[in-house]
N, C-alpha and C positions, 0 to 999 in steps of 0.2 A: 884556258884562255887567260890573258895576262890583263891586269889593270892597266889604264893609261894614265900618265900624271900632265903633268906641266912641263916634269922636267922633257917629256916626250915630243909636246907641245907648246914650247914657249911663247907664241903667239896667241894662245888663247886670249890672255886676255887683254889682250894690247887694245880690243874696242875700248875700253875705258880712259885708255894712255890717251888717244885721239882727240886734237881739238873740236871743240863741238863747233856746228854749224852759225852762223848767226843769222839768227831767227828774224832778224828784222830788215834785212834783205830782200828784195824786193825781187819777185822770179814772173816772168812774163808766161802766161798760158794761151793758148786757141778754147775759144769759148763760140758755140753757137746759137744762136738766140733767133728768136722769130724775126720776121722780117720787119714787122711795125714796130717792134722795137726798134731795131736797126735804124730804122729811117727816124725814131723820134730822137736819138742818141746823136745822126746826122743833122738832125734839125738842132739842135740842144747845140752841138760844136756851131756850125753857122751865126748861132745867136748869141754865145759868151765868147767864142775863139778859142775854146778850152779843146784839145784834142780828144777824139773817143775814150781812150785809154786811162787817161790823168780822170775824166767824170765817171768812169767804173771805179778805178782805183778808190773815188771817194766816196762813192757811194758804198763801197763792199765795207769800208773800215767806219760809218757811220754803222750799216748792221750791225757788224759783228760787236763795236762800242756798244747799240742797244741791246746785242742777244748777250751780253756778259753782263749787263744793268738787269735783264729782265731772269737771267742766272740766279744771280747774288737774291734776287727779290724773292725767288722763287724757294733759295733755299732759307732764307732768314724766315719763311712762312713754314717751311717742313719742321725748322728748329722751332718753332715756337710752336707749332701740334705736339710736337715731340714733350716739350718742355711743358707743356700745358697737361698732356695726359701721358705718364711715363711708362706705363705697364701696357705692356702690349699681351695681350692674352690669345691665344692660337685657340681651336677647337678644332678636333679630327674625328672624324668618322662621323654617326647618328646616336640619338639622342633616345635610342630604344632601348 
């Protein structure tokens, strides 16, 4: 059996050579939601004139804002256990 190179396969690695995508793009999904949402979403557009989609949109990027806030918080709290007691001690088996 013979080895394969690159020179075999010059596109290997060409995934790297490729523009990367931009992340900050904005991609349309189908999402389904219960119904009373729905109707509160259509009441919510009726009352600002904001379309369904634009008060998702804003509402997804205020979570995700709070779940990278409440992230950060969580790990500044593991680093400070960590830094607080550094020796982490294992025990295996029983104590017979």
């Amino acid at each position: 059996m013979s080895k394969l190179s690159n020179a075999d396969h010059p596109n290997w690695g060409l995934y790297a050579t490729t523009p990367k995508k931009n992340m900050e793009a904005r991609k349309s999904i189908k999402v389904k939601l219960p119904i009373r949402q729905h109707i509160k979403l259509h009441a919510l557009k009726l009352f600002t004139e904001k379309n369904i989609s634009e008060t998702v949109e804003k509402a997804l990027d205020a979570y995700f804002r709070e779940m990278k806030e409440d992230d950060a918080t969580m790990l500044g709290r593991i680093e400070a256990n960590v830094a607080a007691s550094p020796e982490l001690v294992l025990q295996l088996g029983s104590d017979e």
